[in-house]
VOMI-61640 format. One record per residue (C-alpha): x, y, z; residue number from 1; residue in three letters. Coordinates in steps of 0.02 Angstrom, whole numbers, plus 50000, padded with zeros to 5 digits. Layout:
BEGIN
<atom><x>X</x><y>Y</y><z>Z</z><n>NUM</n><res>ALA</res></atom>
...
***
This chain:
BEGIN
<atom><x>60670</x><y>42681</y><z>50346</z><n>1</n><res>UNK</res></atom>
<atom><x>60613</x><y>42551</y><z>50474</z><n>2</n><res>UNK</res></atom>
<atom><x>60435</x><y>42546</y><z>50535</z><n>3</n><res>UNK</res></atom>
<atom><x>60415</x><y>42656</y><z>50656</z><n>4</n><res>UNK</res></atom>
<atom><x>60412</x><y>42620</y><z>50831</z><n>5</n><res>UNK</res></atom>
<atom><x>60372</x><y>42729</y><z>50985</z><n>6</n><res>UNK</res></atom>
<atom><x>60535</x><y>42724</y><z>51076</z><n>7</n><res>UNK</res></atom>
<atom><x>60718</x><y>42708</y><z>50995</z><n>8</n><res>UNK</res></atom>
<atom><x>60849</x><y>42682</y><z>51102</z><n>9</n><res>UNK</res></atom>
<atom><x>61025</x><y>42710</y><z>51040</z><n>10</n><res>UNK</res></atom>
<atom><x>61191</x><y>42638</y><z>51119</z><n>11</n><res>UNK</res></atom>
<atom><x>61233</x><y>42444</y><z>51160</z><n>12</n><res>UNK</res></atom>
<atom><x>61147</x><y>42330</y><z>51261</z><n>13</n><res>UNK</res></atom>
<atom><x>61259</x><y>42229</y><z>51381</z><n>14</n><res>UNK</res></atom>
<atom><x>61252</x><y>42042</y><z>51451</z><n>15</n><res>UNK</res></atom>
<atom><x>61230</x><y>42058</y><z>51633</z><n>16</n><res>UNK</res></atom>
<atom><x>61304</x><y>41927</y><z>51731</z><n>17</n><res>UNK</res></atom>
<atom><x>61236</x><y>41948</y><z>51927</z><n>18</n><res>UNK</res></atom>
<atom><x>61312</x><y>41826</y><z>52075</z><n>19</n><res>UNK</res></atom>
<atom><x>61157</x><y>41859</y><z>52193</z><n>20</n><res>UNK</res></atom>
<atom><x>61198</x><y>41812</y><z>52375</z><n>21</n><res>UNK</res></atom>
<atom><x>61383</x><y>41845</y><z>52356</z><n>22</n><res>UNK</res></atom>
<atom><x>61421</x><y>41894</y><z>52547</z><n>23</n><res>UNK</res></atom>
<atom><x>61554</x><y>42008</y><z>52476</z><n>24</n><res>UNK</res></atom>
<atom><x>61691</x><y>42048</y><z>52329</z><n>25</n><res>UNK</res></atom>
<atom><x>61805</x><y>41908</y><z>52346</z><n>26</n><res>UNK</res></atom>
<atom><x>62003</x><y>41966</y><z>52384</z><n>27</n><res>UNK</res></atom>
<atom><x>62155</x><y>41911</y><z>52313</z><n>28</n><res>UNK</res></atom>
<atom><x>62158</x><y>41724</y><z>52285</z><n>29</n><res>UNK</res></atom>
<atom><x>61971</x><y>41703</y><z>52374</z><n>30</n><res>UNK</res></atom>
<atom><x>61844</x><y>41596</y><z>52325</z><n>31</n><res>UNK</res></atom>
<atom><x>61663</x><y>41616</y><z>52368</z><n>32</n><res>UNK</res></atom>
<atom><x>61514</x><y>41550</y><z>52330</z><n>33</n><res>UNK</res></atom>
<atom><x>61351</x><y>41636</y><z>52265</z><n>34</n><res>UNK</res></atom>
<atom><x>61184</x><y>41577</y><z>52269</z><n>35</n><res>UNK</res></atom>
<atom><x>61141</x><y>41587</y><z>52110</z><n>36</n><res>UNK</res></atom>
<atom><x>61193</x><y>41684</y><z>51936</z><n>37</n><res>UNK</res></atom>
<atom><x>61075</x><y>41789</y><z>51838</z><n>38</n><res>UNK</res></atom>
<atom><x>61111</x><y>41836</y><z>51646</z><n>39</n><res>UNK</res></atom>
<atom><x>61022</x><y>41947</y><z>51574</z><n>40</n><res>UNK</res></atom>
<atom><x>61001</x><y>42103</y><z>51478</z><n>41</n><res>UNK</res></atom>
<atom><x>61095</x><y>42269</y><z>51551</z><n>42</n><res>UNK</res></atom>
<atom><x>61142</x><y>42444</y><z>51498</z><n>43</n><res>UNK</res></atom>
<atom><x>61030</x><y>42510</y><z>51358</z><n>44</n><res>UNK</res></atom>
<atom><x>60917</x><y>42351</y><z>51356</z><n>45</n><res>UNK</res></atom>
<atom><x>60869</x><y>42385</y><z>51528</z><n>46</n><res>UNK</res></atom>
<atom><x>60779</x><y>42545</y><z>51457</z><n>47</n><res>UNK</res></atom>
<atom><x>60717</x><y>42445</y><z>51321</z><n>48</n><res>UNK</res></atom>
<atom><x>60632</x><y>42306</y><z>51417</z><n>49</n><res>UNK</res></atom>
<atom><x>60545</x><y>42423</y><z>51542</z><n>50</n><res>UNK</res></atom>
<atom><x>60490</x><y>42500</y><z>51390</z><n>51</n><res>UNK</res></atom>
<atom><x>60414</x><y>42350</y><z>51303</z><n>52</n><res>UNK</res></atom>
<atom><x>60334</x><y>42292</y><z>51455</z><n>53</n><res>UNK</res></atom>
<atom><x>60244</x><y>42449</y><z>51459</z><n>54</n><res>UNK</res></atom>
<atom><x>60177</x><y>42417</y><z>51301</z><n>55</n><res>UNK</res></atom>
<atom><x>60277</x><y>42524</y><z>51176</z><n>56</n><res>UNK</res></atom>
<atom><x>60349</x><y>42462</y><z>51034</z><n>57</n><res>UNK</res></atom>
<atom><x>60524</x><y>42479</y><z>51038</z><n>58</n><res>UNK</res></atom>
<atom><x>60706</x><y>42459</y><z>50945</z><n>59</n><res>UNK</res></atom>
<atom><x>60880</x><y>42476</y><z>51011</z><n>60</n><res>UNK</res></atom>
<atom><x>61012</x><y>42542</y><z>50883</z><n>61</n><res>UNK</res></atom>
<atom><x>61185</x><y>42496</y><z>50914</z><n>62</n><res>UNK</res></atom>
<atom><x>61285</x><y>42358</y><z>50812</z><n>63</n><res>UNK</res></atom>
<atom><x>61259</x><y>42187</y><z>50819</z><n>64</n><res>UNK</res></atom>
<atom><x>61401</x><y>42105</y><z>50948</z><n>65</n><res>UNK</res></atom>
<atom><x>61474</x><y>41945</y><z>50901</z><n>66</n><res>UNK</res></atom>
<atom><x>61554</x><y>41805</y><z>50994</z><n>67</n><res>UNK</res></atom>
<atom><x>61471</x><y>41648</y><z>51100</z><n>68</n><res>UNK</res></atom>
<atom><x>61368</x><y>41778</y><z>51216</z><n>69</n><res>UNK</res></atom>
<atom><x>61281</x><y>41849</y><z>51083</z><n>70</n><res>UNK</res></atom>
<atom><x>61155</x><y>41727</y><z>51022</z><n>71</n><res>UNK</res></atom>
<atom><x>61097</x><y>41735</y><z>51232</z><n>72</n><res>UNK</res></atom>
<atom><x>61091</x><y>41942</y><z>51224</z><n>73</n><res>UNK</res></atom>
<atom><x>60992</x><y>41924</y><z>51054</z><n>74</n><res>UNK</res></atom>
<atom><x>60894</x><y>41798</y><z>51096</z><n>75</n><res>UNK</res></atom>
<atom><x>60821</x><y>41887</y><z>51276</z><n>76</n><res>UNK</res></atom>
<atom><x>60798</x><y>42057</y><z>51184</z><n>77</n><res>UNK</res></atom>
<atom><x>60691</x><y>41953</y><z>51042</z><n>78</n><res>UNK</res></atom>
<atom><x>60579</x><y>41861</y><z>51195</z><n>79</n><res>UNK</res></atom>
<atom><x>60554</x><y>42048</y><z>51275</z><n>80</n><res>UNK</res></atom>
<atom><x>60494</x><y>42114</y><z>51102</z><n>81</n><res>UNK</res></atom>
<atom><x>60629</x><y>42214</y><z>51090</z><n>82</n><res>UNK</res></atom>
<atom><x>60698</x><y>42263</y><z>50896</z><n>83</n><res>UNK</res></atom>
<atom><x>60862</x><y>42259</y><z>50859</z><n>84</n><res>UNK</res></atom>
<atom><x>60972</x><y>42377</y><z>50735</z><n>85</n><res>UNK</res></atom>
<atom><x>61117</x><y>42379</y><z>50680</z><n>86</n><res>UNK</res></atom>
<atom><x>61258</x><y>42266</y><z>50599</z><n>87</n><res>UNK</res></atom>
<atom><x>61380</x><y>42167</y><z>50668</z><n>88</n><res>UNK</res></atom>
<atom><x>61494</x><y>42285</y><z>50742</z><n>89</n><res>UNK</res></atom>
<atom><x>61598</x><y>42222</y><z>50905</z><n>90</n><res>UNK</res></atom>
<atom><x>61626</x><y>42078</y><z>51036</z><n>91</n><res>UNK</res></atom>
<atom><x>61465</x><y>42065</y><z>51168</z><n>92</n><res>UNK</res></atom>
<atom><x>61482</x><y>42197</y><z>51300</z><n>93</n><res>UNK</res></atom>
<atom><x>61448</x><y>42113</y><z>51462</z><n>94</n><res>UNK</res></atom>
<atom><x>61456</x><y>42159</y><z>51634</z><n>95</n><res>UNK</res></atom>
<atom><x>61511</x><y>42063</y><z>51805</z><n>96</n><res>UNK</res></atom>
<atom><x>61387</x><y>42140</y><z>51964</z><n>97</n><res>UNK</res></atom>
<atom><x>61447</x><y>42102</y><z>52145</z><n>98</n><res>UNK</res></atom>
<atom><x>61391</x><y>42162</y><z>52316</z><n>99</n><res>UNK</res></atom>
<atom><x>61486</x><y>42296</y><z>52364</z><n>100</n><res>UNK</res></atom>
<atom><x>61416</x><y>42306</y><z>52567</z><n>101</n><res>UNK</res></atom>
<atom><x>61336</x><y>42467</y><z>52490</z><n>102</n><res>UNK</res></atom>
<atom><x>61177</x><y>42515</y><z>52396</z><n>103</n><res>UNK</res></atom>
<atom><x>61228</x><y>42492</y><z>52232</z><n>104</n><res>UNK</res></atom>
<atom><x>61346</x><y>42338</y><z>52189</z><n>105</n><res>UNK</res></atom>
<atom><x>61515</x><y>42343</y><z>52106</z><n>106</n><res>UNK</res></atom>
<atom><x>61525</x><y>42329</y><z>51939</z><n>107</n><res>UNK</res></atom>
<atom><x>61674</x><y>42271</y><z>51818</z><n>108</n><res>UNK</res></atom>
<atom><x>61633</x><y>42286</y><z>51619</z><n>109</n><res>UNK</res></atom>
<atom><x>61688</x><y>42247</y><z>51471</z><n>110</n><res>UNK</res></atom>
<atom><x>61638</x><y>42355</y><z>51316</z><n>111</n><res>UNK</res></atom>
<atom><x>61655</x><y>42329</y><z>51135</z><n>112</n><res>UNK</res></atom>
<atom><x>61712</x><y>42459</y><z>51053</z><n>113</n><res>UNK</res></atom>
<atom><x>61564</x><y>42513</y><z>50902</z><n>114</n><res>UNK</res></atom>
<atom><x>61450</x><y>42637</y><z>50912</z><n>115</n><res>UNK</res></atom>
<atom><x>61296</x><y>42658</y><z>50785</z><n>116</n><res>UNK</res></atom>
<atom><x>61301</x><y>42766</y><z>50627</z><n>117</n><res>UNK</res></atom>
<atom><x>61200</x><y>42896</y><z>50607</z><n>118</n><res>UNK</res></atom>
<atom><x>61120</x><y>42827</y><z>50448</z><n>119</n><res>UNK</res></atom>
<atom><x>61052</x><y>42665</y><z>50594</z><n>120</n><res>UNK</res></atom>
<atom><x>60981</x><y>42796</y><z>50711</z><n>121</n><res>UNK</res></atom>
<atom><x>60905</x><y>42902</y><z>50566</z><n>122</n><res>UNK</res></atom>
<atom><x>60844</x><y>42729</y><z>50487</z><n>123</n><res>UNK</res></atom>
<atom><x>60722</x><y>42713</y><z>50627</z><n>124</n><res>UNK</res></atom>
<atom><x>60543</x><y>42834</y><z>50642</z><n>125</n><res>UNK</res></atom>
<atom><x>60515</x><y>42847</y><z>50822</z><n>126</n><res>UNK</res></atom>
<atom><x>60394</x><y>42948</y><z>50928</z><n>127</n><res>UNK</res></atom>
<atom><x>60541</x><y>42965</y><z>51059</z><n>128</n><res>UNK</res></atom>
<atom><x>60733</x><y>42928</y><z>51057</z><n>129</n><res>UNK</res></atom>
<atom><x>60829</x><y>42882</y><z>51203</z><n>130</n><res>UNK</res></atom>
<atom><x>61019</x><y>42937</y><z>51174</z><n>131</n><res>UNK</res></atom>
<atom><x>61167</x><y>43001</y><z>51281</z><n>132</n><res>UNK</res></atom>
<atom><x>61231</x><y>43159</y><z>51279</z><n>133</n><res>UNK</res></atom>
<atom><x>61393</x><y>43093</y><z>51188</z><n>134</n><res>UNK</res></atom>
<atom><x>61285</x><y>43009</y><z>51052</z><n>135</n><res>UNK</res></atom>
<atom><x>61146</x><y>43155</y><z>51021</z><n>136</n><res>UNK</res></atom>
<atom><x>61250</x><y>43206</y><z>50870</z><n>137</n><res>UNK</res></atom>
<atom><x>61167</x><y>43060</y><z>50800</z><n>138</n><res>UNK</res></atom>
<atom><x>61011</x><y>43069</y><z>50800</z><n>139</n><res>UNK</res></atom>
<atom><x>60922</x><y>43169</y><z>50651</z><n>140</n><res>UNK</res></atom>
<atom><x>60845</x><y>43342</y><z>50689</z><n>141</n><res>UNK</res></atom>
<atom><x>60650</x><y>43341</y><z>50740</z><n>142</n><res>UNK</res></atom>
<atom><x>60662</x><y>43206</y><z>50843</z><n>143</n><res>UNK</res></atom>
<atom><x>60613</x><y>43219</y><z>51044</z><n>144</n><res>UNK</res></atom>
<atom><x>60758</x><y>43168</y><z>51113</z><n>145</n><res>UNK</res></atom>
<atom><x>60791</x><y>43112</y><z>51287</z><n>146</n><res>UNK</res></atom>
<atom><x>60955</x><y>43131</y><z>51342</z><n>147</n><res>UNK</res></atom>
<atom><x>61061</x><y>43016</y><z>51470</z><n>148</n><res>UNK</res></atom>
<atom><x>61235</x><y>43025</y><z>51530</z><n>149</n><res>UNK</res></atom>
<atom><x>61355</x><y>42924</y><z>51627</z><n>150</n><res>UNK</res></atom>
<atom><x>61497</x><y>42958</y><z>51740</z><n>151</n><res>UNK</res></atom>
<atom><x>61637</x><y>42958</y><z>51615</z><n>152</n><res>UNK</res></atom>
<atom><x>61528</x><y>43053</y><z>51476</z><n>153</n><res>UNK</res></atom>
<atom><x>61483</x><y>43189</y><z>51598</z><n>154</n><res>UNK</res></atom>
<atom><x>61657</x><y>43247</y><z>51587</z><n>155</n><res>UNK</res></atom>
<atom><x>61612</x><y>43388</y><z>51447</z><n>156</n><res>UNK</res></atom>
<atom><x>61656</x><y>43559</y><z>51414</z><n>157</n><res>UNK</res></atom>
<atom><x>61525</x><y>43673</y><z>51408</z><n>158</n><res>UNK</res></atom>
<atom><x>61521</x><y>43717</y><z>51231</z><n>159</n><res>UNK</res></atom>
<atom><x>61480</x><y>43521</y><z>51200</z><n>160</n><res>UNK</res></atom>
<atom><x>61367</x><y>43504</y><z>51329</z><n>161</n><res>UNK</res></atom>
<atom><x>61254</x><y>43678</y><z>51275</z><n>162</n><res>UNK</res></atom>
<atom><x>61264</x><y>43624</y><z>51120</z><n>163</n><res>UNK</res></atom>
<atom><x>61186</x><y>43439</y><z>51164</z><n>164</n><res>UNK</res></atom>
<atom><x>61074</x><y>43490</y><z>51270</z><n>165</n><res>UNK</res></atom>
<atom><x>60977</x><y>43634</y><z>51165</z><n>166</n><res>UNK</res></atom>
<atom><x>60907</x><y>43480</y><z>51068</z><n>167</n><res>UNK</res></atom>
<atom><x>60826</x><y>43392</y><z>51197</z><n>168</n><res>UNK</res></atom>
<atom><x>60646</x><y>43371</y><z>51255</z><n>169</n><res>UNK</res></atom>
<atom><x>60714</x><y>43317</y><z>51421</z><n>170</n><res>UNK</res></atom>
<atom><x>60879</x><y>43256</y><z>51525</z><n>171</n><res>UNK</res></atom>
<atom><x>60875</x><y>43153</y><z>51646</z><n>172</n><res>UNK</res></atom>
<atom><x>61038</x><y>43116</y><z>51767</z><n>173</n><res>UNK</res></atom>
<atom><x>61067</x><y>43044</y><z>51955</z><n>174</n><res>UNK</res></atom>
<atom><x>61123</x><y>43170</y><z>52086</z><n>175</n><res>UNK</res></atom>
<atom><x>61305</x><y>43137</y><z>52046</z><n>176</n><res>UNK</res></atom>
<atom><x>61286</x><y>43142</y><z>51867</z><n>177</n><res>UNK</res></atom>
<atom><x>61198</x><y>43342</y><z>51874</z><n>178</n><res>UNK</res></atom>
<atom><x>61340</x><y>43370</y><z>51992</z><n>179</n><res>UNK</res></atom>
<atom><x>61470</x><y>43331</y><z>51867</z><n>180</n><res>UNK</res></atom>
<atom><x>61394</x><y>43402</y><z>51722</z><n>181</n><res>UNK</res></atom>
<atom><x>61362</x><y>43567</y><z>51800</z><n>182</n><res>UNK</res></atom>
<atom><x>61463</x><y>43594</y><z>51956</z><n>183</n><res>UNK</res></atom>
<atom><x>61344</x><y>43606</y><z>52086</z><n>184</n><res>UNK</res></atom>
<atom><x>61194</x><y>43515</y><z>52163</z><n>185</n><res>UNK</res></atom>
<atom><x>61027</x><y>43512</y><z>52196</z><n>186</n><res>UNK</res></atom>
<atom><x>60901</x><y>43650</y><z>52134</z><n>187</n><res>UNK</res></atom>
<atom><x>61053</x><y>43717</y><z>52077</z><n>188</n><res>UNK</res></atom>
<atom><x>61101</x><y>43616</y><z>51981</z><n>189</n><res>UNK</res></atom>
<atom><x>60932</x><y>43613</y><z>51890</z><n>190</n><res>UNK</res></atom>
<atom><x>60941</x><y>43785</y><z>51871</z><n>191</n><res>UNK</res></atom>
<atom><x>61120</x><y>43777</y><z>51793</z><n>192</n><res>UNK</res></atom>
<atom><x>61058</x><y>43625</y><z>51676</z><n>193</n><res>UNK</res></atom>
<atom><x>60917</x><y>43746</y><z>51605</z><n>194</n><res>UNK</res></atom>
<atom><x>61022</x><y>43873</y><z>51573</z><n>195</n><res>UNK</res></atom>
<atom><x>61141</x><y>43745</y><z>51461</z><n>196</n><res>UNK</res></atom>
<atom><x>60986</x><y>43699</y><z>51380</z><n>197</n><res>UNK</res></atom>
<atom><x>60893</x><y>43560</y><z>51445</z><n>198</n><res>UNK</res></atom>
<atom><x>60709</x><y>43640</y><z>51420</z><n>199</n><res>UNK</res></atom>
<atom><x>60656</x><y>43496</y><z>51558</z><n>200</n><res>UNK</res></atom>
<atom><x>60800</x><y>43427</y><z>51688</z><n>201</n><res>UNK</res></atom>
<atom><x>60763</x><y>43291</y><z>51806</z><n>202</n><res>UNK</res></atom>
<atom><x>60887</x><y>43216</y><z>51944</z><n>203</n><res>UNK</res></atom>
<atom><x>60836</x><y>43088</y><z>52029</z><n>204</n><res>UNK</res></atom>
<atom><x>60904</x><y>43065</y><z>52197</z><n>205</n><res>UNK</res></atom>
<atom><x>60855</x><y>42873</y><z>52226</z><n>206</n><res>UNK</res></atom>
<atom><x>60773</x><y>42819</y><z>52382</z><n>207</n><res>UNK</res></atom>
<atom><x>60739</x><y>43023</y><z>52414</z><n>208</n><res>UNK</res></atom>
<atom><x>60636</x><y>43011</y><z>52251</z><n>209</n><res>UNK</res></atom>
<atom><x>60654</x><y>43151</y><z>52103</z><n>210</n><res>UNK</res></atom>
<atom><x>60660</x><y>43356</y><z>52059</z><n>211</n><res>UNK</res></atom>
<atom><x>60623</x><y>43434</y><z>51885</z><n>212</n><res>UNK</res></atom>
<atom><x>60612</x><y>43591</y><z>51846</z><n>213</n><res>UNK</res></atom>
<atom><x>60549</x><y>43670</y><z>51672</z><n>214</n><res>UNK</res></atom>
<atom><x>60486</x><y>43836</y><z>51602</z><n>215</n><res>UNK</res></atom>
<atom><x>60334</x><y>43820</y><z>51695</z><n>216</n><res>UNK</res></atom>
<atom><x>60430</x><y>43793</y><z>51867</z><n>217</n><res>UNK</res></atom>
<atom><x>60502</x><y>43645</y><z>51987</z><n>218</n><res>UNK</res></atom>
<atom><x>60434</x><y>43492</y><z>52016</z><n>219</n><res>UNK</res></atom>
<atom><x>60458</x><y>43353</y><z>52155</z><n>220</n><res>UNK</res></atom>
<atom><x>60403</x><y>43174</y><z>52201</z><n>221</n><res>UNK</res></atom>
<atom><x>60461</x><y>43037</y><z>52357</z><n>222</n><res>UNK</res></atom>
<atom><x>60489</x><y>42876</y><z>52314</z><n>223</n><res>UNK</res></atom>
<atom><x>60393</x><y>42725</y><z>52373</z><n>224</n><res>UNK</res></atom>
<atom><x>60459</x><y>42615</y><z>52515</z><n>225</n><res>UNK</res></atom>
<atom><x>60521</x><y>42455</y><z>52478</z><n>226</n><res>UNK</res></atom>
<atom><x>60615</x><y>42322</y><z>52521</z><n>227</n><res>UNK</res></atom>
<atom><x>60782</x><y>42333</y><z>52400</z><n>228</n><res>UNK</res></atom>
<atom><x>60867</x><y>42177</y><z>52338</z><n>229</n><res>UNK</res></atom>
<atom><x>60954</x><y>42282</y><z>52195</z><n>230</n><res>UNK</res></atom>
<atom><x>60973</x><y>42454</y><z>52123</z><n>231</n><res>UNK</res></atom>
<atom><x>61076</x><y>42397</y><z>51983</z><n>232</n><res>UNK</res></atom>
<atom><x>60962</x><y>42484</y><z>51836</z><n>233</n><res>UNK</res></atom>
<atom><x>60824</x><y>42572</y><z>51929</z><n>234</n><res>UNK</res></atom>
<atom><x>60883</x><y>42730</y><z>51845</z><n>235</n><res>UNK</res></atom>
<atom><x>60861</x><y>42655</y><z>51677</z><n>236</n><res>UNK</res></atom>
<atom><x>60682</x><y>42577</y><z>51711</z><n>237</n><res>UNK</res></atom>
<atom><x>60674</x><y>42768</y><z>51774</z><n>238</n><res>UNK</res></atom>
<atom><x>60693</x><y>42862</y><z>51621</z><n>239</n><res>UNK</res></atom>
<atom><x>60618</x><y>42717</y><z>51514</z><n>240</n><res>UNK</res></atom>
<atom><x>60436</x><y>42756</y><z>51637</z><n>241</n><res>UNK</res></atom>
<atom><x>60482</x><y>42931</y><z>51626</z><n>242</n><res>UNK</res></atom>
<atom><x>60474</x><y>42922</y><z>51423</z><n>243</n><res>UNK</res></atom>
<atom><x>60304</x><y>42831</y><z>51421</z><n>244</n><res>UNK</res></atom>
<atom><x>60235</x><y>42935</y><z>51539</z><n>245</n><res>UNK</res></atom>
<atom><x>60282</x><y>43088</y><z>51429</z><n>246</n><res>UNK</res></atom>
<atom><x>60199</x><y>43011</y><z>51271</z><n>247</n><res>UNK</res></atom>
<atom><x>60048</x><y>42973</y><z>51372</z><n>248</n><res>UNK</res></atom>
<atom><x>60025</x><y>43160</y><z>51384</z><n>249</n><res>UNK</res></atom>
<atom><x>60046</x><y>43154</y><z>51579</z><n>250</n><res>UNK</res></atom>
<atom><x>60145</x><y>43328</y><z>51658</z><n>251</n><res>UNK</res></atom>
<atom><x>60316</x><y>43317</y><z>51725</z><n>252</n><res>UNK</res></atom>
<atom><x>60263</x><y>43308</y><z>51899</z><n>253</n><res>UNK</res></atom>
<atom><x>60161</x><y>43171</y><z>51827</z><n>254</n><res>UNK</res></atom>
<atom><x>60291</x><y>43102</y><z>51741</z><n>255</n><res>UNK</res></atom>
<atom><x>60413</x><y>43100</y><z>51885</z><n>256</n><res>UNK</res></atom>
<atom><x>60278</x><y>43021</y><z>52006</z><n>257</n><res>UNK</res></atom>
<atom><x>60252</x><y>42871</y><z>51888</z><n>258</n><res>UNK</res></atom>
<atom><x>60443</x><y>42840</y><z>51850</z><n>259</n><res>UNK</res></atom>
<atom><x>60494</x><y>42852</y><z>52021</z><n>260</n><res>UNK</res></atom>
<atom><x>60353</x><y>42713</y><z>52068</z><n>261</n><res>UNK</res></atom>
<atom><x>60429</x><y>42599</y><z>51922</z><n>262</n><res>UNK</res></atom>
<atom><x>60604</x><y>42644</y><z>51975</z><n>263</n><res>UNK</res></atom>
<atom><x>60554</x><y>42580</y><z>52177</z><n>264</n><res>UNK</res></atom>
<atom><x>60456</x><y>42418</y><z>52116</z><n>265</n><res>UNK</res></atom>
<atom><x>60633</x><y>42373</y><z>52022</z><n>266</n><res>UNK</res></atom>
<atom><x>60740</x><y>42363</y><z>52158</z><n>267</n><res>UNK</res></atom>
<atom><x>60651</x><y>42229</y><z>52216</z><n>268</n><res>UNK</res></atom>
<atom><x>60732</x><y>42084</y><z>52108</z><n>269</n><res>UNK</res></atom>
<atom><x>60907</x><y>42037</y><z>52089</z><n>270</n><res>UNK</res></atom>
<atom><x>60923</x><y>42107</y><z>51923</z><n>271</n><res>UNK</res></atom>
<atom><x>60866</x><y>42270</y><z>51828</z><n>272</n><res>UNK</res></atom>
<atom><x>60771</x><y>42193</y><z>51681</z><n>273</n><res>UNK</res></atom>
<atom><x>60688</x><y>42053</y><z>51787</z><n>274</n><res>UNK</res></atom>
<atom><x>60634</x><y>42199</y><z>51915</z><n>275</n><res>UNK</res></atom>
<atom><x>60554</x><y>42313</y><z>51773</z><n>276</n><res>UNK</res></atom>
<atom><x>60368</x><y>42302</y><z>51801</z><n>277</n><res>UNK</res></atom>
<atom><x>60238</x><y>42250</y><z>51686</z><n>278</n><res>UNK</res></atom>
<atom><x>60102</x><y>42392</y><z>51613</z><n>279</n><res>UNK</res></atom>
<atom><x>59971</x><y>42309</y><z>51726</z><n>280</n><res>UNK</res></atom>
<atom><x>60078</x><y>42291</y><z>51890</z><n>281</n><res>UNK</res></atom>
<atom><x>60137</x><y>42483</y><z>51874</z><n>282</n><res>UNK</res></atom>
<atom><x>59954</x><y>42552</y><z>51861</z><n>283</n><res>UNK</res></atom>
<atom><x>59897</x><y>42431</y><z>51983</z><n>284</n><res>UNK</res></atom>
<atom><x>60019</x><y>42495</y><z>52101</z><n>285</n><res>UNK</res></atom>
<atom><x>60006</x><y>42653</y><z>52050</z><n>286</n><res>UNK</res></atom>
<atom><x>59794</x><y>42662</y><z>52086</z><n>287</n><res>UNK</res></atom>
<atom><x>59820</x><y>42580</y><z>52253</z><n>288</n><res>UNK</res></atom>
<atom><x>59954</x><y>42713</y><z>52315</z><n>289</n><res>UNK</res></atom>
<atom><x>59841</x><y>42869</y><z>52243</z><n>290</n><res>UNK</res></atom>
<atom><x>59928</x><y>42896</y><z>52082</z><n>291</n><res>UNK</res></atom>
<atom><x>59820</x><y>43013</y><z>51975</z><n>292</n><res>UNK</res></atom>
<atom><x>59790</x><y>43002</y><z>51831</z><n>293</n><res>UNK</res></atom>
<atom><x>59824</x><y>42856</y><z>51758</z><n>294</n><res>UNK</res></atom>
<atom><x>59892</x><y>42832</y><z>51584</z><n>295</n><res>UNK</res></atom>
***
């Protein structure tokens, strides 16, 4: 077993590629011309970095990718403090992020095929593990899990969602996400996410802030006004605050208030890992706009 660290992630980082200023998607045989290009970390290592700047220690478990990109992906993971593991598994997953006139961009991926063992994400000792519904099956019994989803993944039949969900601490989706995992919205859906098994459901619901609900009762939190640049991984520096928060002792209301803060002070960069605050920016922010208490 590895040493431990607080947070595990599991699933494969991506190589972000962002053309900031891009007016709009190019058409058919268009060129246009950005003002400049980002690359950095995406997907999972979004989580991971708003982790590590928070000061947890932290590992992602997924293979290694190979190919020209991955040196860069390793090598930015490595600078965050970010552990890495996993063999070499598949070609760098990387993504392509244009404006789309709308707030989120448009995105066009391309993902290498590996996913972790189970022996990887059982190799690890973490306080907390970060997984997907799809890859809960994973992760070794006794562990808090926090479960994701995405858009394609929340396409599940009930017995395999119930049976996901009844070993999490939390889950934590966007409003369309709940929607398609339980077939409603709202407070609803919350309630409908409970009763498959999440013993804590949050949704967040972007610039309208969050909900939870757990067996205590429903929570709910606004999020801070700012000026957006991009919302490409606020939801990830969400969950990653969310986490932290939870092993800081704080209640879900709590918990919600301080991830939604991290999630609005994101959006304000180009990118999701160069928006994900620092430790010291978040509870600076977070004393001066009556956040209590602090971690």
């Amino acid at each position: 077993m590895t040493t431990g660290v607080d947070v595990a992630i599991v699933g494969a980082p991506f190589l972000d590629l962002t053309f900031e200023g891009l007016e709009r998607v190019p058409s058919a045989g268009e060129e246009l011309v950005a003002r400049a290009l980002h690359v950095t970390p995406g997907g999972t290592a979004i989580q991971a970095i708003a982790a590590a700047r928070l000061g947890l220690s932290v590992a992602v478990i997924s293979p290694r990718p190979t190919g020209a990109l991955a040196p860069v992906l390793s090598s930015l993971l490595e600078r965050e403090g970010v552990r890495w593991v996993g063999g070499e598994g598949h070609a760098t997953s990387v993504t392509a992020i244009l404006p789309s006139g709308g707030a989120h961009p448009a995105m066009a991926s391309v993902v290498g095929p590996s996913e972790p063992t189970d022996a990887e994400v059982a190799s690890v000792d973490a306080g907390a593990v970060i997984a997907s519904i799809g890859r809960i099956e994973l992760v070794p019994q006794g562990r808090a899990i926090h479960a994701t989803t995405g858009s394609l993944e929340a396409l599940r039949s009930t017995e395999e969602l119930r049976s996901a969900l009844e070993r999490t601490r939390s889950l934590v989706v966007n409003e369309r996400e709940a929607e398609a995992l339980s077939g409603t919205t709202g407070r609803d859906a919350l309630s409908r996410l409970r009763e498959l098994g999440a013993s804590t459901c949050v949704i967040t619901l972007g610039r309208r802030g969050a909900i939870a609900a757990d067996d205590l009762g429903g929570y709910e939190t606004t999020a801070p006004d700012v000026d957006a640049v991009d919302a490409t991984g606020a939801g990830d520096v969400f969950v990653a605050t969310y986490v932290w928060a939870d092993l800081a002792g704080l209640t879900p209301r709590e918990r919600i208030a301080w991830a939604c803060l991290a999630a609005a002070l994101s959006v304000r960069a180009p990118t999701g890992a160069d928006g994900a605050p620092s430790l010291e920016e978040l509870l600076a922010e977070g004393e001066r706009r009556g956040l209590d208490p602090a971690p």
